[in-house]
Phi, psi and omega in degrees: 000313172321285223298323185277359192262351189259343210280359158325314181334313190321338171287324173279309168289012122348286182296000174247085178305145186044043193276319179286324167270358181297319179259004180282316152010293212301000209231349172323150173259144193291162174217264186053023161105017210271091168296119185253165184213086187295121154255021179292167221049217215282138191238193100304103198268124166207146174250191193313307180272017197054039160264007159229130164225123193208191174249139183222138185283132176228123016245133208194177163221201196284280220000307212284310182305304173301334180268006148295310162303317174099027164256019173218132157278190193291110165339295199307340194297105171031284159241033193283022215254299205255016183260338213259343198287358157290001189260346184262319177267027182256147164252146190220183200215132176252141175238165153192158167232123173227152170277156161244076188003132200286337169318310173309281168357297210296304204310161193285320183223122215243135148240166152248131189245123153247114195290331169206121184239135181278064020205329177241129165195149167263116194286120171214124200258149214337066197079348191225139196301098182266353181165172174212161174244156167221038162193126160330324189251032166223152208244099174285121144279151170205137217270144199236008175334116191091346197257344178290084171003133154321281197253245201284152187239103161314114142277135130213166198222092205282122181250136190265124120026124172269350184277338214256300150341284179318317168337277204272347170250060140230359155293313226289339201264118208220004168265341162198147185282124189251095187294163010266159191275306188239171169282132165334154190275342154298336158282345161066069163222208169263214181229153155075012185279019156277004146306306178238135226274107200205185132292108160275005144309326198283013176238039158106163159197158174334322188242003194235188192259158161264128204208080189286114199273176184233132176155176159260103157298335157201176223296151112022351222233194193231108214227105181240142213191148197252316178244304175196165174211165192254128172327276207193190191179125224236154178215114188237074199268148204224152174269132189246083168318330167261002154283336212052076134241186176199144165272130195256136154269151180214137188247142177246135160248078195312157152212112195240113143299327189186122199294153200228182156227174169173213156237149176251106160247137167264157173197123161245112201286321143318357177221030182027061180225159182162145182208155159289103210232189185250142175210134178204098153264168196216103240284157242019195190277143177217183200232156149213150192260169178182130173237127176249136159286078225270149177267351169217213206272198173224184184258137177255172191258138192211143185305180161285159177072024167208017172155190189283175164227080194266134161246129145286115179292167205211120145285150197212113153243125137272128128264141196258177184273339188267002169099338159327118180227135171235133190220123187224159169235158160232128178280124191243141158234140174264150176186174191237167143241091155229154209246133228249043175300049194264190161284163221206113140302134190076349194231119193290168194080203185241170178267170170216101152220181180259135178232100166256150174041037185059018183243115172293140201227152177260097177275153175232166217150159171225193202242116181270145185233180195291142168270003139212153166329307185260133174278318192275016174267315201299100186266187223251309189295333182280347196282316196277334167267323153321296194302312182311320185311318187267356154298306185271359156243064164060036177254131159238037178179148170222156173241091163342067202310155188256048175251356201245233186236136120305136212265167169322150185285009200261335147333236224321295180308346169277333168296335182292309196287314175296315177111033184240115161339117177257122167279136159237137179252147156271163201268095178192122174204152175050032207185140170268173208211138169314161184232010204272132206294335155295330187292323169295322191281313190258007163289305165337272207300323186272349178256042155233358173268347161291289186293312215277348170305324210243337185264026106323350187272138169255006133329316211273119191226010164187143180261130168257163162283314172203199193240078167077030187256331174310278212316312196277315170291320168303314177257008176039086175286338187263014201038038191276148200263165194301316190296322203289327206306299192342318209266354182271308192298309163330308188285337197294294205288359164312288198299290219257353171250304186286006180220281177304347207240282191299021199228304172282350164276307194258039193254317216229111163248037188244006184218169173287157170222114168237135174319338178200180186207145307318154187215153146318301195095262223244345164297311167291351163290345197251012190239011182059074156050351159231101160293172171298325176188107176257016157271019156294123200277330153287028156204183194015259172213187179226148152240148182214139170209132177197130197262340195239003188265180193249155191264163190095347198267093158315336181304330189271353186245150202288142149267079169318132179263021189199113162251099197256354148229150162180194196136155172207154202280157141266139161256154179290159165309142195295005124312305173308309213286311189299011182258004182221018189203140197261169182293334187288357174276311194323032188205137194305292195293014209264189223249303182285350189286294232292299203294359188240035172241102162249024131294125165285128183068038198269331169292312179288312161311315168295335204250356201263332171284317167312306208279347180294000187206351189249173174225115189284152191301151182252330216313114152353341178232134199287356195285287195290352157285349165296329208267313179319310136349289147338290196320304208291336168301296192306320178320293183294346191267339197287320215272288191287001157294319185299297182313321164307305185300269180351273204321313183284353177270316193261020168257011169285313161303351199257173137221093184276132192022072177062328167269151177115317146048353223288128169226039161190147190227115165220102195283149164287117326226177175313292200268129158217151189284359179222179155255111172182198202262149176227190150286322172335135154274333182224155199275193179276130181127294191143350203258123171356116123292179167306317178321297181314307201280319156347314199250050146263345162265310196286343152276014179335172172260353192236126178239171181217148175214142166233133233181127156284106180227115171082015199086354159235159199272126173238119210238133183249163173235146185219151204227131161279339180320158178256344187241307232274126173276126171278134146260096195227163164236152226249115166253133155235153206238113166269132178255136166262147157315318195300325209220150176248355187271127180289140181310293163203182160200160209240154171210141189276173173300164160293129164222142150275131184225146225301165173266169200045046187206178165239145198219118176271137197252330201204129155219144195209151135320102192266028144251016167277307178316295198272345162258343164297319182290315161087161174051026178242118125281186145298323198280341171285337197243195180160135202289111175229146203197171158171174212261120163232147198270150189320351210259326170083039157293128198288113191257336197231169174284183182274125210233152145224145201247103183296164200229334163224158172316130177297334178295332163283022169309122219251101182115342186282110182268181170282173150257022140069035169276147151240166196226169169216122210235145190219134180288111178312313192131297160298134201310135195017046147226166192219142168287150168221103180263128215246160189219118167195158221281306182221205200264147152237150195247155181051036168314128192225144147208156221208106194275343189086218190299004189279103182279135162146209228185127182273178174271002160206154189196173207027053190240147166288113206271119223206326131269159199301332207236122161202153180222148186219143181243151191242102166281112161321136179239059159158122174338139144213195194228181208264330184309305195279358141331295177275344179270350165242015170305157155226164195227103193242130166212157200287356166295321199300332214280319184234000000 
């Protein structure tokens, strides 16, 4: 059922040209004469006591297996999160039986390689124990040399219950306690994941379900060889500033059997540059280095909205003296990084952004979580279409939460492409963490195999150590008492400085490293890596969330110079949800509303909040006042993200009482792993909240922002450009509820507004605005304006500022819309041409189950006529269209 609510995607990858061969490069397998042997398909599945035995696919995990099989229904199904929860705490055993060719057979050296094991297990080949894993994010070899058969060969993998584990080495840790033991009782989770080098999401979260998995996660195979073979192999291209040149390094990482000599040629042909090198190996593992000079200039890689994304392929031949050969391609791009921490005129503390390509860049963006429970569900469409979802609404950085996965290699390439900037947290979040010389060693082994993975990508433009683990011993989340704190701050600088932070400086010198989020930076380094308060808005960055505070109140939010969480919660469309639900589930009180709420007081809050502006739904029939509910969260999460944001893009130029600078927005959160109420803009399936389309605007590249401040109305214009100075005029309109003919409109003098920068474009007196205007209040009217070039070409989207709560709306009628859907002519759009008596706000509309996405949606309707167009992800008709449209404007909901 997952995998058909995603196949819409297929639309997106349309859109990428050469996509398979640009990324087919990345997946080559070594060769030197390497005989691979795949052990991907069909396995044998059993759990402890064999009363399920079934066939199972690797790489994969049970859930997905059993519910393939058909001895489980859909997890994801109403309360199967907690009927299902006995499959986690069972330990299970993967068999498989394979041959070896006798040729294979003959050679000096056998590995069996697990590119990923779910999460704890014990290994074993015709009987004999060859090794065990304890951590997800790490890649095993393990050597079987001697151990192959003639003929059938016995695998197996015995996997240990990860809730059971976690169990027993945080009992086994009996000298101090490494907190939190469990999750809120509202998450309905497990214990102890901070024991195991896991997805710590994967024992619940605020937004997600507990599902600790089990399994081989990724692929299998058998890798036998006479001389040597290659790990992996990194492409690093560095700027040599006092040449003005620029260089690619490039490191290969052998395990030689037996020693060899030979040549390495690089070569990138598009920039005619290549060079030979000497290569001389010596039996065991080793790293060798090759810097190719390029000979002319190259095209640079720039986020989106701020240049091209150029990649270049980059060839890797080893030849060996012995006819041995390895041949790769890597798509390489050049660019610079750096994370900016200086003094601010005027202001105590350092400034925090980013400088790509010697250019300051503003990022915007939100923070990505796993996109499914089960890893072995996730596919290249759910992936591509996310990304594109945030491309297209003008996002350039996504931040990689550390509670989750290292995302797939094909995420990152795509992120290369697209131009969207990755913040990567290493997987630590909300929790201290043990220091036990095994658990440091194999934290070790996963962050140089994570950077060396990863640090070819030119996405990737900065490493955290973990996620809000400073903020929780600094602001003591844990109840640690002052004598106990010393020995917590050891382990933390233990953990993320003296092992993770020193492991990616001599893995990676081409990006920044800050140890946690939020942080100081280079301030929590001189206060010994835990500050005093590392939610100080004059240095690094913040999260900030406040639920009951009223959000529209701008005033109240830290003026930040990098804000990479905030956010406020939503539930997804009664389409999402109803694919995981029955009609007797369908009501803000029920039993399933309560269990797929893992916030606490998270329901009550979304409503509590609405209502500070809104007249909460009425309706007499429980369906649609369920659907109306919906609506009105998403109405409050999209209007209060908006207010955030806005504030934090036109506090990039200001510095107030000592703050502000903000040069970066990354709203809490993208994505999400269920169908349930999250933080998220766009739901699980793929589909808009009001929020995503809202924010194809508040992240233009040209913004008109508003604000009330002191009794006058103020308006910025804010610009990403790095050169180009904008001339614009600021128009602005007052509207009655009443009417569709504007009241008056004001239009400014020409101002220029600066590039990289916010520009107050228009300031006026709003009882002056309303007494000039006349036949205005607040409560009858409302502003609406944007930014036009002198010429009186349209530059920023259209933007309004309400001047009282819409529930004291003085005039607002329902507005009687109707609609009409017309085929364009182009392959699945379609016009939805809208009708209405009178003006309406938070125009919504909503297709069900038809996937795809309008070019505008939830908007203020300001005339009887607007038309909007609707892309389709599957053949439909404009009739099946018109029959599941539905149509909401906030007059409506009571």
């Amino acid at each position: 059922m997952n995998r058909v609510v995603w196949s819409f995607a297929c639309f997106y990858l349309l859109e990428v040209p050469f996509l398979d061969s640009a990324l087919a490069s990345e997946v080559k397998r070594p060769s030197l004469g390497v005989d691979i042997i795949s052990l991907n398909g069909k396995w044998q599945l059993m759990n402890s006591n064999s009363s399920v035995s079934l066939s199972a696919e690797v790489p994969g995990c049970v859930h997905t297996t059993l519910q393939r099989q058909g001895f489980i229904s859909d997890p994801y199904y109403r309360f199967n999160d907690l009927a299902y929860r006995w499959i986690s705490l069972d330990n299970w055993t993967y068999t498989t039986l394979f041959s070896v060719p006798t040729h294979v057979r003959g050679k000096g050296k056998a590995v069996l390689v697990f590119e990923g094991v779910d999460t704890v297990s014990t290994i074993s080949l015709n009987g004999v124990t060859i090794g065990k894993t304890d951590n997800m994010f790490r890649r095993y070899d393990f050597e079987v040399t001697g151990l192959l058969k003639d003929e059938e060969n016995v695998l197996q993998v015995w996997v240990m219950s990860a809730v059971t584990y976690a169990s027993q080495r945080s009992h086994a840790h009996t000298e101090y306690r490494v907190p939190p033991d469990c999750p809120p009782p509202v998450q309905k989770g497990e214990c102890h994941v901070n024991f195991i080098r896991k997805a710590q999401s994967s024992f619940s979260w605020d937004w997600g379900p507990s599902f600790p998995t089990l399994g081989i996660w990724k692929g299998v195979r058998l890798e036998v060889f006479n001389t040597s073979r290659v790990l992996s192999y990194t492409t690093s291209p560095k700027y040599d500033s006092e040449h003005s040149s620029w260089n690619v390094e490039v490191e290969l990482f052998f395990d030689v059997f037996v020693a060899s000599k030979g040549l390495v040629h690089l070569s990138i042909p598009l920039l005619q540059s290549e060079a030979e090198f000497q290569l001389s190996l010596t039996p065991g593992q080793s790293k060798k280095s090759f810097v190719l000079q390029l000979n002319q200039s190259v095209s640079l890689w720039w986020p989106f909205g701020h240049g091209e994304q150029f990649l270049y392929y980059l060839t890797i031949d080893v030849n060996l003296e012995g006819g041995e050969t390895f041949n790769a391609d890597r798509m390489v791009a050049f660019r610079t990084v750096e994370l900016v921490q200086e003094p601010i005129p005027s202001s105590p503390g350092l400034s925090f952004y980013f400088r790509i390509n010697g250019k300051p860049i503003f990022l915007k963006g939100s923070n990505w979580i796993p996109v499914h429970a089960f890893q072995d569900q996730v596919t290249t469409d759910m992936i591509t279409i996310l990304l594109r979802s945030a491309q297209k609404a003008n996002m350039n950085a996504l931040r990689v939460w550390g509670g989750g996965v290292y995302e797939q290699d094909i995420f990152y390439s795509l992120c290369d492409m697209y131009g969207i900037m990755i913040w990567q947290d290493f997987m630590f979040a909300c929790a201290l963490y043990p220091t036990e010389k095994d658990f440091i060693q194999t934290v070790r082994e996963e962050v140089t195999q994570q950077v060396r993975r990863l640090k070819s990508h030119p996405s990737v433009v900065i490493w955290s150590g973990n996620n809000e683990n400073e903020a929780a011993i600094a602001t003591d989340w844990f109840n640690i008492s002052v004598a106990a704190r010393p020995l917590y701050v050891k382990d933390y600088v233990n953990l993320y400085v003296e092992n993770i932070r020193d492991i990616v400086l001599q893995e990676d010198s081409t990006r920044p490293f800050l140890v946690s989020s939020p942080t100081n930076g280079v301030e929590s380094e001189k206060e010994g890596w835990v500050a005093k308060d590392p939610y100080d808005p004059h240095y690094g960055d913040t999260h900030y969330y406040s639920y009951y505070k009223d959000c529209w109140d701008w005033t109240a939010f830290p003026r930040t110079r990098f804000a990479s969480e905030y956010g406020f919660q939503s539930w997804p469309s009664l389409s999402t949800l109803s694919k995981v639900s029955v009609s007797s589930d369908w009501d803000f009180s029920s039993n399933f509303s309560a269990h797929r709420q893992h916030h606490e007081d998270g329901n009550q809050q979304m409503l509590k909040q609405a209502e500070l502006h809104y007249i909460l739904p009425n309706s007499t029939d429980p369906v649609q006042k369920y659907r109306d509910t919906i609506y009105i969260t998403q109405v409050m999460q999209a209007q209060c993200v908006k207010i955030q944001t806005e504030f934090y893009r036109h506090s990039r130029s200001d510095i107030i009482e000592g703050k502000g600078h903000t040069m970066g927005t990354l709203y809490w959160q993208l994505n999400d792993i269920w169908q349930g109420p999250s933080w998220s803009s766009v739901e699980f399936g793929g589909k808009w909240k009001m929020l995503h389309y809202w924010a194809t605007d508040f992240y233009a590249p040209i913004l008109s922002a508003g604000v009330e401040d002191k009794g006058d109305l103020l308006i910025y214009g804010v610009s990403d450009s790095h050169s180009e100075k904008h001339n614009v005029k600021t128009k602005v309109r007052l509207h009655s509820w009443s009417s569709f003919n504007a009241v008056c409109s004001l239009e400014s003098n020409v101002t220029k507004i600066k590039a990289g920068g916010s520009t107050l474009v228009f300031q006026h007196s709003i009882s002056a605005l309303l007494t000039q205007c006349g036949n205005c209040t607040r409560r009858s009217c409302i502003v609406a304006f944007h930014l036009s070039s002198p010429e009186g070409q349209l530059i920023s989207p259209h933007n309004h500022i309400f001047l009282s709560s819409p529930r004291y709306a003085e005039g607002l009628q329902k507005p009687n819309i109707t609609f009409t859907v017309k085929d364009t002519g182009i392959v699945q759009n379609f016009f939805v041409t809208l009708h209405c008596s009178f003006p309406a706000v938070y125009v919504w509309l909503d297709v069900d189950n038809i996937p795809g996405h309008f070019d505008v949606n939830g908007f203020l309707m300001l005339s009887k006529k607007s038309t909007v167009l609707f892309g389709a992800w599957r053949p439909t008709t404009a009739e099946e269209i018109t029959a599941n449209l539905h149509i909401t404007s906030l007059r409506d909901v009571y």
